[in-house]
Phi, psi and omega in degrees: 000083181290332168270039193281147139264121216289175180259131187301348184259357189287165190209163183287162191280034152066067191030017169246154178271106168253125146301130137262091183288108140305111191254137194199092179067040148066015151239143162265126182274011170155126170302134169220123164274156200221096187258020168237158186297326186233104156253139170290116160241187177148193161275344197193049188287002190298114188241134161300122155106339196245156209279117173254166203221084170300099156305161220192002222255088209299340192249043171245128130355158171271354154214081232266267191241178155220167187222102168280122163261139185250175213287040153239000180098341169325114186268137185235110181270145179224162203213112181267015161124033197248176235249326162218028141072167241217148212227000000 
């Protein structure tokens, strides 16, 4: 999804700590805190301005979802358009 645009309300997650666990056959294979107003995952998630978080994972997209935050800190997760949707 090459025309993604980031969402105009997001804000940084205010001094609280979100954690994203990778998951692969029910272990997790990698931690990510996730201290920016926008992150990417995917195979190739690189967005201007946003934290990307690179998967490996045959069944992610190349720009899979993204986790936006808004100014209470609240994390929002979208499924940018990926092939097998987002969980």
């Amino acid at each position: 999804m090459s025309t993604y645009s980031p969402p105009k309300w997001m804000a940084d997650p205010r001094n609280k700590i979100w954690k994203l666990d990778e998951i692969k056959n029910g272990v997790v294979v990698d931690s990510h805190e996730l201290n920016a107003s926008l992150v990417t995952f995917g195979r190739t998630p690189e967005i201007k301005g946003a934290h990307a978080i690179i998967t490996a994972h045959e069944s992610c997209s190349r720009l899979h979802a993204r986790i936006a935050f808004d100014s209470t800190g609240i994390p929002w997760l979208r499924d940018l358009g990926s092939g097998n949707g987002t969980k």
